[in-house]
C-alpha atoms as a printed R data frame, in Angstrom:
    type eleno elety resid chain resno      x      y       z
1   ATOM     1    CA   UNK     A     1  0.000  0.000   0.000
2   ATOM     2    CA   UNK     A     2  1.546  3.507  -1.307
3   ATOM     3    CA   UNK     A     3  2.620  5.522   1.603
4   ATOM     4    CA   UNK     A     4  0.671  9.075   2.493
5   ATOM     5    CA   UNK     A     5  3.816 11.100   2.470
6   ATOM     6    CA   UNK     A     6  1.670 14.038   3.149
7   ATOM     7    CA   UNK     A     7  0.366 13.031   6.084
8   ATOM     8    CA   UNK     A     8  4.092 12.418   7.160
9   ATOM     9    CA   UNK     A     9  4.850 15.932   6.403
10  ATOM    10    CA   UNK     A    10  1.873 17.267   8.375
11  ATOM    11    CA   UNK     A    11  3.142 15.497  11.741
12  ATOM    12    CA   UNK     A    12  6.794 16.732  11.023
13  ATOM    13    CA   UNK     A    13  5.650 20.273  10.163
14  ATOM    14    CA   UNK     A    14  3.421 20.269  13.611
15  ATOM    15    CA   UNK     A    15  6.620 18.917  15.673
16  ATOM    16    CA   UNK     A    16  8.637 21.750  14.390
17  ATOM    17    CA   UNK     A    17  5.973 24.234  15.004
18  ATOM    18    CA   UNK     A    18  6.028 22.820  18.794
19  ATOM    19    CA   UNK     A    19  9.854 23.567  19.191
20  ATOM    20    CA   UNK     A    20  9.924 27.162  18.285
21  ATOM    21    CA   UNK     A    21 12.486 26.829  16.039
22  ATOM    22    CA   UNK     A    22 13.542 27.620  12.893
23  ATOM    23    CA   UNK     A    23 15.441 24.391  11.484
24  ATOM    24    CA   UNK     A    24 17.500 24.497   8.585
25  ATOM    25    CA   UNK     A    25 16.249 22.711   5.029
26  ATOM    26    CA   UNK     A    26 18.288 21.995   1.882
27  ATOM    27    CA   UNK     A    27 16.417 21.845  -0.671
28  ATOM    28    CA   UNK     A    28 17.245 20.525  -4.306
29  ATOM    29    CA   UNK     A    29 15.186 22.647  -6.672
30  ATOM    30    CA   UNK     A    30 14.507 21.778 -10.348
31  ATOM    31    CA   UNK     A    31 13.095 24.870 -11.690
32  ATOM    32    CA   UNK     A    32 10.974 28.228 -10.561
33  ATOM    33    CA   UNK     A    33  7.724 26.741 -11.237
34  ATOM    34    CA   UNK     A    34  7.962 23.859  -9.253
35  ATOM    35    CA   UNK     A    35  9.978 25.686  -6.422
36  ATOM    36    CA   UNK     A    36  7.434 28.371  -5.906
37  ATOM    37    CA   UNK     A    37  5.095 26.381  -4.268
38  ATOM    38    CA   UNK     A    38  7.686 25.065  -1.991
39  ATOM    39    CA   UNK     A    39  8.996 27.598  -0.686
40  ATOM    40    CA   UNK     A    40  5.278 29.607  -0.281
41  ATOM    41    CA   UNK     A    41  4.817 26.347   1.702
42  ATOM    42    CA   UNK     A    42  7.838 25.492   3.452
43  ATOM    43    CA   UNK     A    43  8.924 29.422   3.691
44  ATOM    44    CA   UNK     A    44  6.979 29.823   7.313
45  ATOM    45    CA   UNK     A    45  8.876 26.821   9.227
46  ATOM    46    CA   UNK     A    46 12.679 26.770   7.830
47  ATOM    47    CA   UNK     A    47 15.332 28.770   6.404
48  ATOM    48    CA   UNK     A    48 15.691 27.443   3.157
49  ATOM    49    CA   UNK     A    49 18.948 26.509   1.166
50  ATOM    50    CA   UNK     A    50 18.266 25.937  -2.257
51  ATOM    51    CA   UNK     A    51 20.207 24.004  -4.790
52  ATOM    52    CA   UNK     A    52 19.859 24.016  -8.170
53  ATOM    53    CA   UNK     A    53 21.953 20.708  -9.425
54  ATOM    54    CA   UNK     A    54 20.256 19.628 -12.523
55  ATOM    55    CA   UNK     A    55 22.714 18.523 -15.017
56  ATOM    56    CA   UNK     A    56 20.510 16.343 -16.959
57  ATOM    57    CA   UNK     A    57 19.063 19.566 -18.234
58  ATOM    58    CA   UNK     A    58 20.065 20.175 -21.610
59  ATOM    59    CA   UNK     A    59 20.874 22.316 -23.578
60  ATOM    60    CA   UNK     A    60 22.933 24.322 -21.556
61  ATOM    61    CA   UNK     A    61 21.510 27.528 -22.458
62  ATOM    62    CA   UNK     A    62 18.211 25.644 -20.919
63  ATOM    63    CA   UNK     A    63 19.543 25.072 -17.730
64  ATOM    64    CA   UNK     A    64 20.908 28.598 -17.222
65  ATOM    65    CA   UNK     A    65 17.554 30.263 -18.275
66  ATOM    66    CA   UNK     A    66 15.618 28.138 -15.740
67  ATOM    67    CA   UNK     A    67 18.407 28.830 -12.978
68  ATOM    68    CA   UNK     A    68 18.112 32.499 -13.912
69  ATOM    69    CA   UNK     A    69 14.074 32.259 -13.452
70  ATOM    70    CA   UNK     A    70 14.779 30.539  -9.767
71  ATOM    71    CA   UNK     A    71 17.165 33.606  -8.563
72  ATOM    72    CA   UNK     A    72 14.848 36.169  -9.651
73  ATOM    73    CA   UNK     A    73 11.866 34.869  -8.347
74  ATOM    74    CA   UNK     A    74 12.979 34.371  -4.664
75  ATOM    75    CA   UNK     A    75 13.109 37.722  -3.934
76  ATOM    76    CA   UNK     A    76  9.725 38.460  -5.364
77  ATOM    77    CA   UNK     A    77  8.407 36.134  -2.847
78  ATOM    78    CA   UNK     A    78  7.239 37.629   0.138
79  ATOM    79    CA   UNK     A    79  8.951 34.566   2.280
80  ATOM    80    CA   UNK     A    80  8.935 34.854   6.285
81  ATOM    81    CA   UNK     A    81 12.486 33.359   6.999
82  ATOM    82    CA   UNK     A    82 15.340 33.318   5.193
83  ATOM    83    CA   UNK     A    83 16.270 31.661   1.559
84  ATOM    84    CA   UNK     A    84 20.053 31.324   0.459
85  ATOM    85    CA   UNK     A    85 20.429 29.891  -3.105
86  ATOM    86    CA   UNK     A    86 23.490 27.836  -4.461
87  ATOM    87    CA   UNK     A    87 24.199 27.334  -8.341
88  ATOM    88    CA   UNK     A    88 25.664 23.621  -8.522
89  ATOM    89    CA   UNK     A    89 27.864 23.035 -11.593
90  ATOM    90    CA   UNK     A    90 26.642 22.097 -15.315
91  ATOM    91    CA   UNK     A    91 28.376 19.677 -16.048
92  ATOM    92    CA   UNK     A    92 26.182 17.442 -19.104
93  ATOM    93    CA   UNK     A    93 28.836 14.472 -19.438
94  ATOM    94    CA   UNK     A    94 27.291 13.113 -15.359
95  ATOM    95    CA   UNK     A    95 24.258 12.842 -16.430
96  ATOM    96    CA   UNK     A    96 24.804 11.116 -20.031
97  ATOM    97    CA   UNK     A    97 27.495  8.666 -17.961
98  ATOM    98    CA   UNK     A    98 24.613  7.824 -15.673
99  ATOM    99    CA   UNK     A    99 22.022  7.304 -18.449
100 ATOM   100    CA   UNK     A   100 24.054  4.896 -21.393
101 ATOM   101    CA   UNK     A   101 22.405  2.022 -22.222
102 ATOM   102    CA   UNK     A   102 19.138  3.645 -21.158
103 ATOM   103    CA   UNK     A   103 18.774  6.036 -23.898
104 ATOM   104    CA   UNK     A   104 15.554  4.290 -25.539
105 ATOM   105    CA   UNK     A   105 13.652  4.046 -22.120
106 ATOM   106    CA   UNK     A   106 10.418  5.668 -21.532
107 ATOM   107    CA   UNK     A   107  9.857  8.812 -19.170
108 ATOM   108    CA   UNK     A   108  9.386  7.732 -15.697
109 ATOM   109    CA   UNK     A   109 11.402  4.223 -16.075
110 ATOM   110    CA   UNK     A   110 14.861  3.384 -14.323
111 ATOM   111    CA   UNK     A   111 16.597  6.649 -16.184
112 ATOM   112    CA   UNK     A   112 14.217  8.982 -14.211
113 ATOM   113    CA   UNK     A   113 14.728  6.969 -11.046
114 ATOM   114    CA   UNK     A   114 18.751  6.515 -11.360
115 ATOM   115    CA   UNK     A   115 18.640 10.741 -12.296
116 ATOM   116    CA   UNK     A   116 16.650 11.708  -9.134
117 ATOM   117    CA   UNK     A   117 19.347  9.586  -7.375
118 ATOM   118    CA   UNK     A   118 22.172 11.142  -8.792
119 ATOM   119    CA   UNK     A   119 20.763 14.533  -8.067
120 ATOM   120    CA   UNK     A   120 19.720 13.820  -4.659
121 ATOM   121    CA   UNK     A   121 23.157 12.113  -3.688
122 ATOM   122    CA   UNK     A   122 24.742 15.571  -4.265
123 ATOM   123    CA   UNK     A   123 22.123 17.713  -2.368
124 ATOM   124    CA   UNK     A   124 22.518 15.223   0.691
125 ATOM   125    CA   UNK     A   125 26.317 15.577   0.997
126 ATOM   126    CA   UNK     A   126 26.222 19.033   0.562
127 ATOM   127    CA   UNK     A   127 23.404 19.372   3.316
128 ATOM   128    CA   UNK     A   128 25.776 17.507   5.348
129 ATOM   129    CA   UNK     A   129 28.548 19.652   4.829
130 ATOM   130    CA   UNK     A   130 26.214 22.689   5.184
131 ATOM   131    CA   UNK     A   131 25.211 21.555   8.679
132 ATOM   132    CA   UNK     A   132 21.492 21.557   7.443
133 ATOM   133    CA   UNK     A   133 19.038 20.038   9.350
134 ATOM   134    CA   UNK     A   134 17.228 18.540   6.673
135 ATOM   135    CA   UNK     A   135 17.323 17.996   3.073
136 ATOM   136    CA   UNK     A   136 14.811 17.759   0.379
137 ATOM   137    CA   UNK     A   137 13.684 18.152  -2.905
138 ATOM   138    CA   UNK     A   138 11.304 19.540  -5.332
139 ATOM   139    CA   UNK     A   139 10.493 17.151  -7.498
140 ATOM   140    CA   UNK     A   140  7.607 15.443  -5.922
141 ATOM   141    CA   UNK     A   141  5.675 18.578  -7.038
142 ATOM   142    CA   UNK     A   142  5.166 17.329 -10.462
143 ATOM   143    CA   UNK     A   143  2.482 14.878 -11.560
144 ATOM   144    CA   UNK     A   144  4.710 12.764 -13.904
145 ATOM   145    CA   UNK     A   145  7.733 12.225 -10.628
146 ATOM   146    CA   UNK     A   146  7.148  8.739  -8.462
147 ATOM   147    CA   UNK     A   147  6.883  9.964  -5.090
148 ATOM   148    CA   UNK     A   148  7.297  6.646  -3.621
149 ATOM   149    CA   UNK     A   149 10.460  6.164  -5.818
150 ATOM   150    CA   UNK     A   150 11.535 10.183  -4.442
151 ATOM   151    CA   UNK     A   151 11.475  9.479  -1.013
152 ATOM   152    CA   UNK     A   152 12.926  5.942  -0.645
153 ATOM   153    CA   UNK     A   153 15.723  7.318  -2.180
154 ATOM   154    CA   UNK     A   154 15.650 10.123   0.392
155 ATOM   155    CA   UNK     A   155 15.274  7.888   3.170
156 ATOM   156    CA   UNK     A   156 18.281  6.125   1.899
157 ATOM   157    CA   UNK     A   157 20.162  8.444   1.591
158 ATOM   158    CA   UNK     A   158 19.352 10.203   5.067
159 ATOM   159    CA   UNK     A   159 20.639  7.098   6.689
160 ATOM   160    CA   UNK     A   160 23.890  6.940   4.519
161 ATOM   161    CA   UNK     A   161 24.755 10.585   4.784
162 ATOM   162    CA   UNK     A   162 23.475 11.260   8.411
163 ATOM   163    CA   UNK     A   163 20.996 13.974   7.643
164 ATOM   164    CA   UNK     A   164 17.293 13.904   7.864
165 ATOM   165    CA   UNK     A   165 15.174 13.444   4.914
166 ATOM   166    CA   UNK     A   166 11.465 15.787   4.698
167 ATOM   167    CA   UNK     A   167  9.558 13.649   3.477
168 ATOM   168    CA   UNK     A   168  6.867 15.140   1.173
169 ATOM   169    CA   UNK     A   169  4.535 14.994  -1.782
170 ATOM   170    CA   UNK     A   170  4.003 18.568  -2.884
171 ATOM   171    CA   UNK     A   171  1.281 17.601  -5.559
172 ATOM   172    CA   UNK     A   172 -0.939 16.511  -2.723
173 ATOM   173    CA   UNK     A   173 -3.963 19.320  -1.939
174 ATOM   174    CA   UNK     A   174 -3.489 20.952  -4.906
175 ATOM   175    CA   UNK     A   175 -0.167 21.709  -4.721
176 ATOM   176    CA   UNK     A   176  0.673 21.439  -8.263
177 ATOM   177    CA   UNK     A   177 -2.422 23.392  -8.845
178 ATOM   178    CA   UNK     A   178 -0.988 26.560  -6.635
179 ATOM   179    CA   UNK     A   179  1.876 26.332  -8.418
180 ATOM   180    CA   UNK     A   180  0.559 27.120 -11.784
181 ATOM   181    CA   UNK     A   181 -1.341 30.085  -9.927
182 ATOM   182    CA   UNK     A   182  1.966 30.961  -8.814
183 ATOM   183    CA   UNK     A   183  3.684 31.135 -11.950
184 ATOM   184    CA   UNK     A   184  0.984 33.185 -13.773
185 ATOM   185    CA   UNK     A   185  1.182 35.773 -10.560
186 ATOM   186    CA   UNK     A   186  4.504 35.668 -10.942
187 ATOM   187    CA   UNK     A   187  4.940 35.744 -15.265
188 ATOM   188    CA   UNK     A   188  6.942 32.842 -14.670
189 ATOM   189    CA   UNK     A   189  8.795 30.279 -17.517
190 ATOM   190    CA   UNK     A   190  7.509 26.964 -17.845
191 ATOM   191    CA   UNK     A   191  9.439 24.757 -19.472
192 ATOM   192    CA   UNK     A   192  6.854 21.808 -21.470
193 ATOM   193    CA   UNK     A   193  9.959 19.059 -20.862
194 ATOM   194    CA   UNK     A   194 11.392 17.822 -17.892
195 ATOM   195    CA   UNK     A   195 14.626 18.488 -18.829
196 ATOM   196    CA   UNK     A   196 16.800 15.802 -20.668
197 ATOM   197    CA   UNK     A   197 17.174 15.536 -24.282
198 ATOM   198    CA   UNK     A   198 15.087 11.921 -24.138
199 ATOM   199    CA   UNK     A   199 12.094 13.940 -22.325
200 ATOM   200    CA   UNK     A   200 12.807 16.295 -24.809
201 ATOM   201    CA   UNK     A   201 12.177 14.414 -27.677
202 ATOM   202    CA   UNK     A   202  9.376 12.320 -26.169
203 ATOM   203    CA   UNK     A   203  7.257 15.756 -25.672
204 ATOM   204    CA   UNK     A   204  7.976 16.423 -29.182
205 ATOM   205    CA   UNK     A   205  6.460 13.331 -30.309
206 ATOM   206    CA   UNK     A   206  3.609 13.652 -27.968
207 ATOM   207    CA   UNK     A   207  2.889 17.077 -29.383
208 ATOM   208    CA   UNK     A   208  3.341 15.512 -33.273
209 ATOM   209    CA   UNK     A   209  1.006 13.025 -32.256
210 ATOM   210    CA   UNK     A   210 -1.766 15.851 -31.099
C-alpha cells in the first residue's frame, strides 16, 4: 500500500511548530515553477537553502535560463524566513554517464529513477557539509515524478549521509495546482519538458502526435 507522504509531512511540520524553532532545510530545486510552491509552503517553518543541481538539463543555455528564473523569483516572494540559493555546476557528461544504455527508455522508467538519485546524492552531501538540518527536494511537485520512488531514495540516503530526509509529496492538496497560480502571478517560464534531451524528444512526439 503507497505511503501518504503528506500526512508524514503534516506530523513533522506540527513537531517543528512545537519547538519554536527555525530548522534548517536543503532543498534541491529543479526549476521556478515547481519551487514556488515550496517555498510559499515550506517558507513559514525553515530557512531554506536551495540548490539548483540539474545537469541532466540540456541544452545548456536551458539550464541557465531556468536557474536564472529561480534567482529572480525568490526575492519576489514575500517569504517569512530566510532563503540562500546555491548554483551547482553544469556539467552534461554526469548525467549522459549515468544514463548509457538507457537512452531508448520511456519517461518515468529506471533513467528517471537513477537521475533523481544522482541529483539527490549531491544535495545530501552538501546538506551535510552545510550543517542543514534537513534535506529535500522539489520534485515530488510534479504529476509525472514517483513519489514513492523520491522518497525511498531520500530515506536512503538520510541514513547513509546522516541527515534527515522531509519527506513530502508537494502535488498533494493541490499543490501542483498553486503552483501554476503561482507562476501566472509571478509571469513565470515553464518549461513543457522535464529536462533531458530523451524527455525532450518524447514531448515532441507527444505534441506531433496531437
Amino acid at each position: 500500500m503507497p505511503v501518504n507522504y503528506q500526512l508524514i509531512l503534516d506530523d513533522e511540520l506540527k513537531r517543528i511548530s512545537d519547538t519554536g524553532k527555525t530548522p534548517t532545510l536543503f532543498l534541491h530545486a529543479c526549476c521556478a515553477p515547481c519551487s514556488s510552491y515550496v517555498l510559499e509552503y515550506l517558507g513559514g517553518y525553515f530557512n531554506i537553502i536551495i540548490y539548483f543541481y540539474n545537469p541532466n538539463i540540456s541544452p545548456e543555455s536551458e539550464f541557465i535560463r531556468r536557474m536564472e528564473e529561480l534567482k529572480n523569483l525568490v526575492p519576489k516572494m514575500p517569504l517569512k524566513n530566510s532563503v540562500k540559493f546555491i548554483e551547482g555546476e553544469y556539467d552534461s557528461s554526469v548525467f549522459f554517464d549515468m544514463a548509457r544504455g538507457m537512452e531508448d527508455m520511456t519517461e518515468g522508467g529506471e533513467r528517471c529513477t537513477k537521475c533523481y538519485r544522482m541529483r539527490l546524492i549531491k544535495t545530501a552531501a552538501l546538506a551535510k557539509e552545510y550543517c542543514a538540518d534537513y534535506f529535500t527536494t522539489t520534485l515530488s511537485i510534479s504529476p509525472h515524478k514517483n513519489a514513492q520512488k523520491l522518497n525511498e531514495i531520500g530515506k536512503d540516503l538520510s541514513r547513509e549521509f546522516g541527515i534527515k530526509y522531509l519527506y513530502s509529496d508537494f502535488k498533494k492538496r493541490n499543490g501542483y495546482k498553486r503552483s501554476c497560480e503561482l507562476s501566472s502571478l509571478y509571469g513565470l517560464y515553464r518549461q513543457d519538458y522535464c529536462g533531458c534531451v530523451f524527455s525532450k524528444a518524447e514531448a515532441q512526439r507527444r505534441k506531433e502526435k496531437s
